[in-house]
SETI-880742 format. One line per 10 residues: for each residue x, y, z of N, C-alpha, C. Coordinates in steps of 0.2 Angstrom, whole numbers, m for minus. Atoms other than C-alpha are relative to their C-alpha. Layout:
<nodes>
X Y Z X Y Z X Y Z  ... $
</nodes>
This chain:
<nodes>
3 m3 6 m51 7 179 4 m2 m6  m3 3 6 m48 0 161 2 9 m6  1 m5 5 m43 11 146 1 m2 m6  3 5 8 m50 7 129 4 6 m6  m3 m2 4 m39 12 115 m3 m4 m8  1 3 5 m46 9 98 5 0 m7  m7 0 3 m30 7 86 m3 m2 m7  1 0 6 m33 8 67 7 4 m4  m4 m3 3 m22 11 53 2 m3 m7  2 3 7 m19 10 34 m5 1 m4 $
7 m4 3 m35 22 32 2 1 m10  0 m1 6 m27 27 13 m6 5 m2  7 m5 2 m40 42 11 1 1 m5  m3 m2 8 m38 48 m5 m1 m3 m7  m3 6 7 m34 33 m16 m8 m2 m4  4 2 6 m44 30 m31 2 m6 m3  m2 8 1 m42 13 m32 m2 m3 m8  3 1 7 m44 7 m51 m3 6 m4  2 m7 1 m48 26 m55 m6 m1 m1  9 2 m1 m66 24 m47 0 4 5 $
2 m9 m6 m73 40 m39 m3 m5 6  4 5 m4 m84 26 m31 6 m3 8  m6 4 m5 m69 16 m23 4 5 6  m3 m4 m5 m61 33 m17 m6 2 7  3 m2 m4 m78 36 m8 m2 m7 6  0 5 m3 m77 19 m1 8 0 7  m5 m1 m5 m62 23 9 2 4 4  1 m4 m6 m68 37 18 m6 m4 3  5 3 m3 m84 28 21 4 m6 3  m5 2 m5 m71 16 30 0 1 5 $
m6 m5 m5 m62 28 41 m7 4 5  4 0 m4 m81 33 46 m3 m2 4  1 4 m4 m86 18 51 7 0 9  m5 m3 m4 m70 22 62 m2 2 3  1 m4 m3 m76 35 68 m8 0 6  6 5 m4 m94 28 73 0 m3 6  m1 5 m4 m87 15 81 2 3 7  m5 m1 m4 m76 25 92 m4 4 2  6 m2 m2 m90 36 96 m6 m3 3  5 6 m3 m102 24 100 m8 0 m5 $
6 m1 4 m113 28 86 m1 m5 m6  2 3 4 m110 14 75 m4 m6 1  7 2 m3 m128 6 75 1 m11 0  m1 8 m2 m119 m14 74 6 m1 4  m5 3 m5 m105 m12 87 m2 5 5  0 m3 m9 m108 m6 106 7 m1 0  m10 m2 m3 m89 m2 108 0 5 2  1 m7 m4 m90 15 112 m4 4 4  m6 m1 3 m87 27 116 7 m1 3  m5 2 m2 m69 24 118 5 4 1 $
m5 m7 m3 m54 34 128 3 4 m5  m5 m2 4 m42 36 114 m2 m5 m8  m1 6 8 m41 32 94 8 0 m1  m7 m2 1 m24 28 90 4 m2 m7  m2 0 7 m17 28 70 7 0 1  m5 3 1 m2 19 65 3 3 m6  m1 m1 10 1 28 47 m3 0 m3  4 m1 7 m4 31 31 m8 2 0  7 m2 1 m18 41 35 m3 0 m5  2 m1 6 m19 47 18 5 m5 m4 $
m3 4 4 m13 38 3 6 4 m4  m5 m4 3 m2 52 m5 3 7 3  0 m6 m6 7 66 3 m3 6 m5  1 m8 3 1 78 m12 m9 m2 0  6 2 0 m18 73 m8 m3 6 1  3 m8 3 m32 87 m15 m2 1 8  2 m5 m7 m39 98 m2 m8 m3 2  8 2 m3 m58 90 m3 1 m6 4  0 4 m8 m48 76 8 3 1 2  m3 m5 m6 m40 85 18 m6 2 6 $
5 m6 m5 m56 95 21 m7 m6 4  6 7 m5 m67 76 24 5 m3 5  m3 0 m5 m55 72 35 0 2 8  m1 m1 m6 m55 86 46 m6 m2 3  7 2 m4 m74 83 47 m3 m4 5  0 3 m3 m73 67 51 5 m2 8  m2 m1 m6 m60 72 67 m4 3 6  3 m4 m4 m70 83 72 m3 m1 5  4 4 m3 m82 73 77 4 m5 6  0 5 m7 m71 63 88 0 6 5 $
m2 m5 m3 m65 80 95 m6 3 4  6 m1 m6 m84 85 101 1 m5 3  3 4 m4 m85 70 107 7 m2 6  m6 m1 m4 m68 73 119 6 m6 0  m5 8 3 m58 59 111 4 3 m4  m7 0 3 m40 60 109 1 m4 m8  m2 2 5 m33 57 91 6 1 m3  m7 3 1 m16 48 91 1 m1 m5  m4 3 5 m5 46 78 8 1 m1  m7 m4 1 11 46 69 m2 m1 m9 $
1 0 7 16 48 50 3 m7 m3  m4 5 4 18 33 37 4 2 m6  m6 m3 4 29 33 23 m4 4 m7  4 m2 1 12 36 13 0 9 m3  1 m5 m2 11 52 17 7 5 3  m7 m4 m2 28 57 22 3 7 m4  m1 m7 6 34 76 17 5 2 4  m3 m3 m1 48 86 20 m3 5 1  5 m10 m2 41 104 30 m6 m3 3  6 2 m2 24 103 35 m5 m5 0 $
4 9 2 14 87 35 m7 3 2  8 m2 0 m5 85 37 m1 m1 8  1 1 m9 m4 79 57 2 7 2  m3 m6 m1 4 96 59 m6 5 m1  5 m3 4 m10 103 49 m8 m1 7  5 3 m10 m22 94 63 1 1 5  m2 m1 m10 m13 96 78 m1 9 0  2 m8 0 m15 116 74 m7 4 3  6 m3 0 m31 115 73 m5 m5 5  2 3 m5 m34 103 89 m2 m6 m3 $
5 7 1 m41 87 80 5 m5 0  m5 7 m1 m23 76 82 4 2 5  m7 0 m3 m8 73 93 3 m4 m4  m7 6 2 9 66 86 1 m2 7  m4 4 m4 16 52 95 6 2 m1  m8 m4 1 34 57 100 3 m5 4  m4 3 m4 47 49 110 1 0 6  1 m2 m8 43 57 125 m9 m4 m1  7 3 0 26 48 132 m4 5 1  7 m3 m2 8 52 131 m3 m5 4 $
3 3 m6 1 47 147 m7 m2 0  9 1 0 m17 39 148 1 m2 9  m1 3 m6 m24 30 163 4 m5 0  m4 7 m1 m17 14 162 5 m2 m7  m2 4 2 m5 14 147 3 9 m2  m5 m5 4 10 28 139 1 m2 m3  m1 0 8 9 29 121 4 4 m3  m7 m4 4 25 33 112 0 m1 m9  m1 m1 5 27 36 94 5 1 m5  m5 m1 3 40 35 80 m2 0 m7 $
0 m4 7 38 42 62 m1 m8 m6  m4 2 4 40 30 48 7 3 m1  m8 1 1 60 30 43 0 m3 m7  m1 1 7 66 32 25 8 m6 2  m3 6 1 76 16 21 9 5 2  m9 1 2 94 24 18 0 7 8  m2 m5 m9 92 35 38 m2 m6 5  4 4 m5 86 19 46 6 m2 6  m4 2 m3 103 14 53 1 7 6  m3 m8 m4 106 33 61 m7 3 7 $
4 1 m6 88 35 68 m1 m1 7  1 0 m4 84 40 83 m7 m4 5  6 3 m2 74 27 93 m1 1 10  3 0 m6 76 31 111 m5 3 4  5 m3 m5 62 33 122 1 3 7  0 m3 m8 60 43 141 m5 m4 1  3 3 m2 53 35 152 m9 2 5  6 m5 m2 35 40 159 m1 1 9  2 m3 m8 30 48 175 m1 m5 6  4 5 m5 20 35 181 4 m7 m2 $
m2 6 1 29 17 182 m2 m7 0  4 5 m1 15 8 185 m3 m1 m9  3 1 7 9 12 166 2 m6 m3  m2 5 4 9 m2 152 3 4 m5  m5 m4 5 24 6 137 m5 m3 m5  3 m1 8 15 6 120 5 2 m5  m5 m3 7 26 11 105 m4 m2 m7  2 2 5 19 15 90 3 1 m8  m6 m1 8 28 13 71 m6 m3 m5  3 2 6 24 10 54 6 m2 m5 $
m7 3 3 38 m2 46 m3 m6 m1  m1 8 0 38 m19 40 6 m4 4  m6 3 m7 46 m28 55 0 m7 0  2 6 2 49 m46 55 2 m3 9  8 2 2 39 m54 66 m4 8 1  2 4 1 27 m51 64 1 m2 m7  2 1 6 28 m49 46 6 m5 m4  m5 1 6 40 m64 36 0 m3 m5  0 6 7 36 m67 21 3 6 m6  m1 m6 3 40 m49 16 10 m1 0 $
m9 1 m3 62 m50 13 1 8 m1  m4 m5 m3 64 m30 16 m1 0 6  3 m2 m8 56 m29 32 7 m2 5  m6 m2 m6 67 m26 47 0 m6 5  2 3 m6 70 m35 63 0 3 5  2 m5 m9 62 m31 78 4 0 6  m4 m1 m8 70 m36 91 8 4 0  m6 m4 m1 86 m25 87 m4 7 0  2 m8 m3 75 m10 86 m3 1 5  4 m2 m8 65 m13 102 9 1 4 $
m4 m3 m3 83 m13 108 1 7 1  m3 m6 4 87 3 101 m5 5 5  5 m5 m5 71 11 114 4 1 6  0 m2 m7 80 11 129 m1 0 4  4 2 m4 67 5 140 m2 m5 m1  7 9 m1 55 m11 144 m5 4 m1  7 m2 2 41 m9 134 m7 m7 1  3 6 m1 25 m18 135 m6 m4 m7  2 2 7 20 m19 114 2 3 m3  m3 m5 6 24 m12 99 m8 m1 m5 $
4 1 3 8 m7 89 1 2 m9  m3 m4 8 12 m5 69 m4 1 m5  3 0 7 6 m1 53 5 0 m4  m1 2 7 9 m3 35 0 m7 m4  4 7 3 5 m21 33 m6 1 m1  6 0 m1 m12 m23 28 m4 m7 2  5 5 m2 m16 m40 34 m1 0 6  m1 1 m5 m21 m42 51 5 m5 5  m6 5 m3 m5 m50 62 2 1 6  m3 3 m7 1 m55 77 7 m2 3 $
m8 5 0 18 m61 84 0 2 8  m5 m2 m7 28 m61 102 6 1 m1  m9 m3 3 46 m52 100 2 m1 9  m3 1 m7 55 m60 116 m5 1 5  4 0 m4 38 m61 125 m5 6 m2  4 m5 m1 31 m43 120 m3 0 m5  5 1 6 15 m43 109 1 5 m6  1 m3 7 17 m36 93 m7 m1 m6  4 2 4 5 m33 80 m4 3 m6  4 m3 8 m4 m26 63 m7 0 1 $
8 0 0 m23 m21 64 m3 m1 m7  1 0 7 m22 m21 46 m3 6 m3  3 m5 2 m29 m9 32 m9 m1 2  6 0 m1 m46 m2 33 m3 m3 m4  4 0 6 m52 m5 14 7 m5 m3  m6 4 4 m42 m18 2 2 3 m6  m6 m4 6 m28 m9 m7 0 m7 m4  0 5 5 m28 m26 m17 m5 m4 m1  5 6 m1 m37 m39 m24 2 m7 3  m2 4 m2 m28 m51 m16 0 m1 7 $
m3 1 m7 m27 m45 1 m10 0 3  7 4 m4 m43 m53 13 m5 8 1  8 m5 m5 m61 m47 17 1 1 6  1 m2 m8 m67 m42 33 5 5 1  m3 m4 m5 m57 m29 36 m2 3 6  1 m3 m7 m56 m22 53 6 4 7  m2 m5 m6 m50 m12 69 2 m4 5  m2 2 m7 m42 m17 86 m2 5 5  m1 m3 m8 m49 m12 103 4 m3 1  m5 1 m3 m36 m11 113 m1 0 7 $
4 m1 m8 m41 m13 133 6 m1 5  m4 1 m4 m28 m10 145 m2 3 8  3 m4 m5 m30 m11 163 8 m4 6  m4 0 m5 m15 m11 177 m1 m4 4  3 3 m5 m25 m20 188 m4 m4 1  1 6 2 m30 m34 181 3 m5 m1  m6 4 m1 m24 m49 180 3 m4 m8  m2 0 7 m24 m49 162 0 8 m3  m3 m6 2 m15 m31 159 m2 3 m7  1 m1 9 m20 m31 138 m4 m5 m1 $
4 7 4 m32 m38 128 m1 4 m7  1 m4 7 m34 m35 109 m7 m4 m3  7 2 4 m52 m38 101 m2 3 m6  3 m3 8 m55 m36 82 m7 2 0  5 m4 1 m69 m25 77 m2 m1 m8  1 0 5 m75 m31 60 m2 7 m4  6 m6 6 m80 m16 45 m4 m4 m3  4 3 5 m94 m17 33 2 3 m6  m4 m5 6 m82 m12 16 m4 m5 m5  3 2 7 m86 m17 m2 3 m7 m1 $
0 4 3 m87 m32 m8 6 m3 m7  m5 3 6 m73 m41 m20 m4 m9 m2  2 4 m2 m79 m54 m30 5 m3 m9  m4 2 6 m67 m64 m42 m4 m7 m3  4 5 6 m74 m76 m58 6 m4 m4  m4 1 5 m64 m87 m66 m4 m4 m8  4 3 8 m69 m93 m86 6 m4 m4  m6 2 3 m58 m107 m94 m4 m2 m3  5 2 7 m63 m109 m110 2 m6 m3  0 5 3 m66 m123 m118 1 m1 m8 $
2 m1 6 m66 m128 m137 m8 m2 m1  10 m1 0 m83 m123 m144 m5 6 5  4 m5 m5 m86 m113 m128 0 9 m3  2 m6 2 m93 m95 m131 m1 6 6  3 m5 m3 m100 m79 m122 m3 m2 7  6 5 m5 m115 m92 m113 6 m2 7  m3 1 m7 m99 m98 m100 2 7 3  m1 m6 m3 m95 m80 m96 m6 m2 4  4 1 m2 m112 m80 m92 m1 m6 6  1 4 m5 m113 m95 m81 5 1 4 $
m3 m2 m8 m98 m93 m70 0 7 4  1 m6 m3 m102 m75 m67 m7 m1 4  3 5 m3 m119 m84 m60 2 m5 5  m3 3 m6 m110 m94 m50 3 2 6  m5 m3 m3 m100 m82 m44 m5 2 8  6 m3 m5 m118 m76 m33 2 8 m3  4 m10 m2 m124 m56 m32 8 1 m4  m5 m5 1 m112 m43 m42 m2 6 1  4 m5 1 m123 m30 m42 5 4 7  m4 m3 m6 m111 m18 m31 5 m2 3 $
m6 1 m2 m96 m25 m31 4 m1 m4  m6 m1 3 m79 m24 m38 2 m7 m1  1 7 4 m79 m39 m50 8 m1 m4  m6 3 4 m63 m47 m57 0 m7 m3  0 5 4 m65 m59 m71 7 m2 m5  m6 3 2 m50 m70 m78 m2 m5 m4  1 6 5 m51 m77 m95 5 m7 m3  m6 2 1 m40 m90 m99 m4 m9 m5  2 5 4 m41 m108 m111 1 2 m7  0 m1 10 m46 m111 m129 m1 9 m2 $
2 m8 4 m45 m94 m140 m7 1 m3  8 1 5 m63 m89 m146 m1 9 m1  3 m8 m1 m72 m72 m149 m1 4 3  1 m1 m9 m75 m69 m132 5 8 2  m5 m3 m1 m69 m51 m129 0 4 8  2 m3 m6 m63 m43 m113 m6 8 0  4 m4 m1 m73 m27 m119 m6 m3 3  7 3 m2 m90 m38 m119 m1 m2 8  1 3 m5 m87 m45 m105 1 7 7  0 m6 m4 m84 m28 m96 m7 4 1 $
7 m2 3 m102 m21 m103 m4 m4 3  4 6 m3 m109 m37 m98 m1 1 9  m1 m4 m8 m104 m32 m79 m3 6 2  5 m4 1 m110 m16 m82 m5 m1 2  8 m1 m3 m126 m19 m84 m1 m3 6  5 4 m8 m127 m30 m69 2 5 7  m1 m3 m8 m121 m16 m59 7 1 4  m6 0 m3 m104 m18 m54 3 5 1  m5 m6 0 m94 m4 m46 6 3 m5  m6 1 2 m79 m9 m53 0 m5 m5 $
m1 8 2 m76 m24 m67 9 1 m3  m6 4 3 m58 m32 m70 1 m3 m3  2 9 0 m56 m43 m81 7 3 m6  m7 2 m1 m37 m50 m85 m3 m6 m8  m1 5 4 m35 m59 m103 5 m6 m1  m6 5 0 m22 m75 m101 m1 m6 m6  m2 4 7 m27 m85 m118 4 1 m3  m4 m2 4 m14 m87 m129 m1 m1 m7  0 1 10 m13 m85 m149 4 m5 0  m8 5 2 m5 m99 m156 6 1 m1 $
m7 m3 3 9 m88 m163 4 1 5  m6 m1 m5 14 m84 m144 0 m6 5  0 9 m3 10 m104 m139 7 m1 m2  m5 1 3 23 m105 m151 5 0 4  m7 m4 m1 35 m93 m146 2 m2 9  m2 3 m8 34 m98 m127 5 m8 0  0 5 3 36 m117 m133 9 1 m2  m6 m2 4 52 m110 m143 6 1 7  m4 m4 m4 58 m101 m126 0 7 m1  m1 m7 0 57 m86 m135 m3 6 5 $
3 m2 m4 47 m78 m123 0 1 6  m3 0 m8 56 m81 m108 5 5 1  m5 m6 0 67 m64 m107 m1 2 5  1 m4 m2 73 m55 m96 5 7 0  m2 m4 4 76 m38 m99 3 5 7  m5 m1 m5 85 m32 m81 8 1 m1  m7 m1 3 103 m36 m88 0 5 m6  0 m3 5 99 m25 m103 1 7 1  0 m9 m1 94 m9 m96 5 1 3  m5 1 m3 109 m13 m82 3 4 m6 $
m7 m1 5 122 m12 m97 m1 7 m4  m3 m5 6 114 2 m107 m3 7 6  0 m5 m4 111 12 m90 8 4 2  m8 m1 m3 131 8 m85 2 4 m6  m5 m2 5 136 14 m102 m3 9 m1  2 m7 1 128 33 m99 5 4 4  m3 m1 m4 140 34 m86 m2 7 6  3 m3 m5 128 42 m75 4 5 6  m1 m2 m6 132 55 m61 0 m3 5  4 2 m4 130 50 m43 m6 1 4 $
8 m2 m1 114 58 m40 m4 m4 m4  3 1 5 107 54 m55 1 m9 m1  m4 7 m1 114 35 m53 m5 m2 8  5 2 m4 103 35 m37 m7 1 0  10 m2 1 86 43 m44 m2 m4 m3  0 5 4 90 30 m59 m6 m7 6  m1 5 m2 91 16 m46 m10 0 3  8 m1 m6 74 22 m34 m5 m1 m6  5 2 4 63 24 m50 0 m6 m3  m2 8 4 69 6 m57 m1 m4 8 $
1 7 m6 64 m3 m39 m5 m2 m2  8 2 1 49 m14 m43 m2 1 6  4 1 m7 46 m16 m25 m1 7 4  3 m8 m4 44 3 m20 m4 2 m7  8 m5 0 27 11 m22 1 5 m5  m1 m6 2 26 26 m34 0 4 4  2 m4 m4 19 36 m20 9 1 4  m5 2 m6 37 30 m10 4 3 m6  m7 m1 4 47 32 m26 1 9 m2  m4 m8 m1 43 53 m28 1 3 6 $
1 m5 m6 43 55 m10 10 m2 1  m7 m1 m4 63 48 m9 4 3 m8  m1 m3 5 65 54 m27 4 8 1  2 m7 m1 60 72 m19 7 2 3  m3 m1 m6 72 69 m4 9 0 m2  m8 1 5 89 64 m16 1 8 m3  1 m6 4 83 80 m26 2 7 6  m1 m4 m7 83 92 m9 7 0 1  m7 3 m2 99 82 m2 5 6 m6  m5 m3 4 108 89 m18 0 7 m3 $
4 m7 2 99 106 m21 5 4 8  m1 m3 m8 105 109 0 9 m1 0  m6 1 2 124 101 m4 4 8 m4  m3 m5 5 125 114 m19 1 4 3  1 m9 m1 120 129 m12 3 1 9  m2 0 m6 127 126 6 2 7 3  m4 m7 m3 131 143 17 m7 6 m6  4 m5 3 117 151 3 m6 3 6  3 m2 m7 105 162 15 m8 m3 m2  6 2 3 91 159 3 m2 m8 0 $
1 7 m2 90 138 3 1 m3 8  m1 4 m6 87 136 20 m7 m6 2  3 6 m1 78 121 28 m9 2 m1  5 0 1 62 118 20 m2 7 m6  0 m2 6 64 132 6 3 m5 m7  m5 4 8 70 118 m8 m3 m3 m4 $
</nodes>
């Protein structure tokens, strides 16, 4: 007997992408299709329905996310819940809170399990789960796993980290094979999120992988989004099989315009024609060449009328004056050593010298920046008042 596990992850419910009520309802419409699939109701994939959904993180996009997604969310559970399907997961960094989280909020009300350390046992495979991990607890973290009842099962472990492989192009991401050591056991994959491309690798033989986000958090990161079945079966001669499950998401469609001398509005116009169909899709137009009249507003209005969700559009010509000044050097600054010097010369606390530091990271998130902001803030609030009866855990 097989068991079909369908692994998704990187939902971001919530996000308002380019501040577009549109785009937000584009990322439940997603996580629907999700839910379809898995159920066996979505009318272009026969996959379901299937034993288990399993979520790697970042359900939602922000852990302070309003109550109308909260409340489409449980909706969409719900639905797996009549239909007697498990709904695995653990938390990403996303969504990460001190106190109550939203999987607790679900598990309350029957529509999830958290993955733990201890296994959840199916027919043919025990799925373990570990949290997202703030950077500055990563070394301390507990990662050891128990081992399951049955020892014919295939070991699963599911995280959400930037792990290298599969992921190296990223230079914070961790290595995996010191953290698979860290389990304690022989596993037989590690399934992740928080990348959003879909990826692959082998860590000393055991398949690792990224199913990818559902919807593109960027303009840069690929179409097709999609899902992984999972199909595991003990008694087979091929134990695991991973099969992508295309979405049907929105549309990206980028235009480039370099202008010429002489050229006008009319080249807007023709490479936005070449570009094919905008009508209903999140349009990014990039102007760049000769300077002319040409301005980002018209060419935003222009999009408009044809309908576009969303339009983008990025001006890169330059004035002569700052041809110039490029030209000169002038314009090549960086302004990192400056703040540095008139940071050092405040003479900062050491709290204060750490909140400094988290909000000045380019490479952390906003969403990441108030959630370890929060956690320095707590830390120092529970330091102070230590032994007070009143600041006890989860009061702060």
């Amino acid at each position: 007997m097989t068991t079909r596990v369908l692994h998704v992850s990187d939902t971001h419910l919530g996000y308002q992408q380019y501040r577009s009520e549109q785009r937000r309802r584009d990322f439940f419409a997603a996580f629907q299709q999700v839910i379809d699939i898995a159920t066996g109701q979505h009318p272009d994939h026969d996959v379901g329905p299937v034993d288990a959904v399993l979520h790697t993180g970042d359900l939602f996009d922000d852990q302070r996310t309003s109550f109308d997604d909260i409340f489409y969310c449980q909706q969409a559970l719900a639905e797996l819940a009549e239909a007697d399907i498990p709904f695995y997961i653990i938390v990403g960094d996303h969504e990460q809170r001190r106190g109550i989280d939203f999987v607790e909020v679900y598990e309350s009300a029957g529509l999830a399990e958290r993955l733990e350390r201890e296994p959840t046992e199916l027919e043919d495979v025990a799925l373990y789960g570990i949290d997202a991990v703030r950077d500055r607890e990563w070394e301390t973290a507990e990662f050891s796993l128990a081992e399951p009842t049955d020892e014919s099962l295939l070991r699963v472990v599911a995280m959400h980290e930037f792990f290298s492989p599969p992921e190296d192009s990223y230079p914070h991401a961790y290595e995996l094979e010191p953290a698979i050591d860290r389990f304690g056991i022989d596993i037989d994959g590690v399934a992740l999120g928080d990348v959003h491309e879909r990826q692959s690798a082998n860590c000393n033989g055991i398949p690792v992988w990224y199913p990818g986000s559902t919807e593109r958090n960027k303009r840069d990161e690929r179409p097709n989004r999609s899902v992984d079945l999972l199909t595991f079966d003990v008694d087979a001669e091929t134990e695991f099989q991973r099969d992508r499950v295309v979405l049907d998401t929105r549309p990206f469609v980028g235009v480039e315009v370099d202008f010429g001398r002489g050229d006008g509005f009319e080249l807007v116009e023709e490479r936005v024609a070449d570009s094919g169909p905008v009508e209903g899709t999140v349009t990014f137009v990039d102007l760049d060449g000769e300077d002319n009249s040409v301005t980002k507003r018209q060419v935003i209005e222009y999009l408009r009328d044809k309908n576009v969700v969303k339009a983008k559009v990025t001006d890169e010509r330059a004035t002569p004056d700052f041809e110039d000044e490029i030209a000169e050097g002038g314009a090549d600054i960086s302004v990192d050593p400056a703040i540095a010097g008139a940071v050092d010369e405040l003479n900062l606390s050491g709290p204060a010298a750490s909140l400094e530091r988290v909000a000045r990271d380019l490479d952390t998130g906003p969403t990441k920046v108030e959630g370890e902001a929060a956690d320095l803030l707590g830390d120092l609030v529970r330091d102070e008042f230590e032994g007070d009866s009143y600041f006890e855990e989860g009061q702060t």
